[in-house]
C-alpha positions as CSV (number, residue, x, y, z in Angstrom):
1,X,10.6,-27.1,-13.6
2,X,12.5,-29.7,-12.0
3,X,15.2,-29.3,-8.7
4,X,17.3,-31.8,-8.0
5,X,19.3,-32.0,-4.7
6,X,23.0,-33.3,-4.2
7,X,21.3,-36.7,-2.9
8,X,19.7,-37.3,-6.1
9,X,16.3,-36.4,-4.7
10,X,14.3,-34.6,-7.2
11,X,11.3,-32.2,-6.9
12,X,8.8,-31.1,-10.0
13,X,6.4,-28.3,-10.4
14,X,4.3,-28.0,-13.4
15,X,2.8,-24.7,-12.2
16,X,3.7,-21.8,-14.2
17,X,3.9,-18.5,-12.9
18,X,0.9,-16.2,-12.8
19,X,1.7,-13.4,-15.9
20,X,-0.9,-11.1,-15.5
21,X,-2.8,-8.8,-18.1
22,X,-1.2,-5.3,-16.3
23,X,-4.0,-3.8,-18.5
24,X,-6.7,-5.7,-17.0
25,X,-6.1,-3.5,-13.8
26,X,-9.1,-3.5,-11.0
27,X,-11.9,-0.4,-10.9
28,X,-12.3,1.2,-7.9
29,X,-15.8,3.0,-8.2
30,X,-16.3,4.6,-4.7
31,X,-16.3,8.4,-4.3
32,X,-13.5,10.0,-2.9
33,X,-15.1,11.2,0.3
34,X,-16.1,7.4,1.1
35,X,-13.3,5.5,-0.1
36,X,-11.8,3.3,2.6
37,X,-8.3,1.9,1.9
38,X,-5.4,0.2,3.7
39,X,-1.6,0.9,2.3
40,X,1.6,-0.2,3.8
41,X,5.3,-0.1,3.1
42,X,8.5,-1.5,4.4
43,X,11.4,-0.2,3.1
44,X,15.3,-1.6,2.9
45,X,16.5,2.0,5.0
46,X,13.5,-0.3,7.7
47,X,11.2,2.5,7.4
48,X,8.3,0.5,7.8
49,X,4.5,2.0,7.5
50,X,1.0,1.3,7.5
51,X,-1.9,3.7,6.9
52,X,-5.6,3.4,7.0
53,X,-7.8,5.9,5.3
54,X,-11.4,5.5,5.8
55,X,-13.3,8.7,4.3
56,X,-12.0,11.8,5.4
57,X,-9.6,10.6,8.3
58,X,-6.4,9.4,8.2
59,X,-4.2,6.9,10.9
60,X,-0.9,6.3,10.6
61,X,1.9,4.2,12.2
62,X,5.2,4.8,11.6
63,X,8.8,3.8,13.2
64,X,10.1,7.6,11.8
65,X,6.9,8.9,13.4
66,X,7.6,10.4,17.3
67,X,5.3,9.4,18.8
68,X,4.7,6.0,16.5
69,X,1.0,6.9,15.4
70,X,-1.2,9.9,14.5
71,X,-4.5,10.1,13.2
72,X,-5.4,13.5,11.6
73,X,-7.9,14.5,9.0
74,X,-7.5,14.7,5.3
75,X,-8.5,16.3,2.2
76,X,-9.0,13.7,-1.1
77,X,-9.1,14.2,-4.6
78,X,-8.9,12.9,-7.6
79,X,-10.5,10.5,-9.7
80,X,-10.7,7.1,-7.7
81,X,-11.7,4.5,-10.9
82,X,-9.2,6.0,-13.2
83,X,-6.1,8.3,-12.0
84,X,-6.0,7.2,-8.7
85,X,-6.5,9.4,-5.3
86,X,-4.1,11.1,-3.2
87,X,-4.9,12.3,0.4
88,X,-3.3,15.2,2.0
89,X,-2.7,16.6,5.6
90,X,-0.3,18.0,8.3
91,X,1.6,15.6,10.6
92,X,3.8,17.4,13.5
93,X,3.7,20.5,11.4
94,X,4.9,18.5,8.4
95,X,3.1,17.4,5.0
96,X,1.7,13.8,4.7
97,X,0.4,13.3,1.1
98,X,-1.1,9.5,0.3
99,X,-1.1,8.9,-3.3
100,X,-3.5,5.4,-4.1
101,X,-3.1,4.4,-7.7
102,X,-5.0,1.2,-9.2
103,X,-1.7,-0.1,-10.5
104,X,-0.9,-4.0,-9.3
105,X,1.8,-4.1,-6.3
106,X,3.8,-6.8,-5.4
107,X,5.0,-5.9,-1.7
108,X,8.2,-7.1,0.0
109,X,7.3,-10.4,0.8
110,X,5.8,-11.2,-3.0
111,X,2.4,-11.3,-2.3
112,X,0.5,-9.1,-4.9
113,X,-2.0,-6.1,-3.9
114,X,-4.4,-4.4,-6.3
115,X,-3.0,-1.0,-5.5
116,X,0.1,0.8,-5.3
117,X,0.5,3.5,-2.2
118,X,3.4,6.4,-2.5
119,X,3.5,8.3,0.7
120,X,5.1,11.4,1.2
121,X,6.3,13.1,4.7
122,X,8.3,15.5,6.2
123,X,10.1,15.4,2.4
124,X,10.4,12.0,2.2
125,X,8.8,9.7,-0.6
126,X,7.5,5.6,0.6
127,X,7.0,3.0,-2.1
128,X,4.5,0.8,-1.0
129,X,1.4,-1.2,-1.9
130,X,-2.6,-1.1,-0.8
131,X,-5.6,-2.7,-0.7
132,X,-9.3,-1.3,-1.1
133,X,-11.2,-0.7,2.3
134,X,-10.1,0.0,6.0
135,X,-7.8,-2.9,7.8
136,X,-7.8,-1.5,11.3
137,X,-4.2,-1.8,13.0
138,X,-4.3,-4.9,15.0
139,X,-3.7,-4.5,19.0
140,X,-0.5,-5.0,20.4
């Protein structure tokens, strides 16, 4: 693929782009209980979201959370290698269900994650990626 510029400057790339095998998807084979993962969304409403679950608790930060973050415990099921898991829990009286299924994600800034995140709250459903294991949010 070849650009060229009004000022006849021209720039090349050979490289193709990635087409993965969406069939070669990556295992997961933790139980449920132990499973640590990290899933995050940022939607164009800017509902942006990022939750860490690392066996049976649960942190959340939120910008339609008041206040911004909770942390509550949750109950997991589901079959981790295969269907997926999905984590559920109250959050200021209202349900919080985390679905993680091993489906590729590519997130809003085109990088791809190995898992796709749907989280429902308060009746609201979040498209969003994650990745296996526990990213703890950064300081700020």
């Amino acid at each position: 693929m070849c650009l060229t510029g009004s000022l006849a400057l021209v720039a090349c790339n050979n490289h193709r782009a990635d087409t993965t095998d969406l069939s070669k998807q990556p295992t997961i084979e933790v139980p449920v209980a132990s499973a640590a993962f990290t899933a995050f969304g940022n939607t164009a409403k800017e509902k942006i979201w990022r939750i860490v679950i690392e066996g049976n608790e649960l942190s959340i930060e939120a910008n339609f959370l008041k206040p911004t973050t909770a942390t509550v415990i949750v109950v997991g099921s589901g079959s981790v290698n295969t269907e997926g898991v999905e984590y559920a829990s109250t959050i200021n009286g209202q349900p919080i269900v985390v679905n993680i299924k091993n489906n590729l994600c590519i997130d809003d800034n085109g990088y791809q994650n190995e898992l796709t995140a749907i989280l429902t709250y308060a009746g609201e459903v979040y498209q969003g990626c994650a990745v296996a294991g526990a990213i703890e949010i950064a300081p700020t």
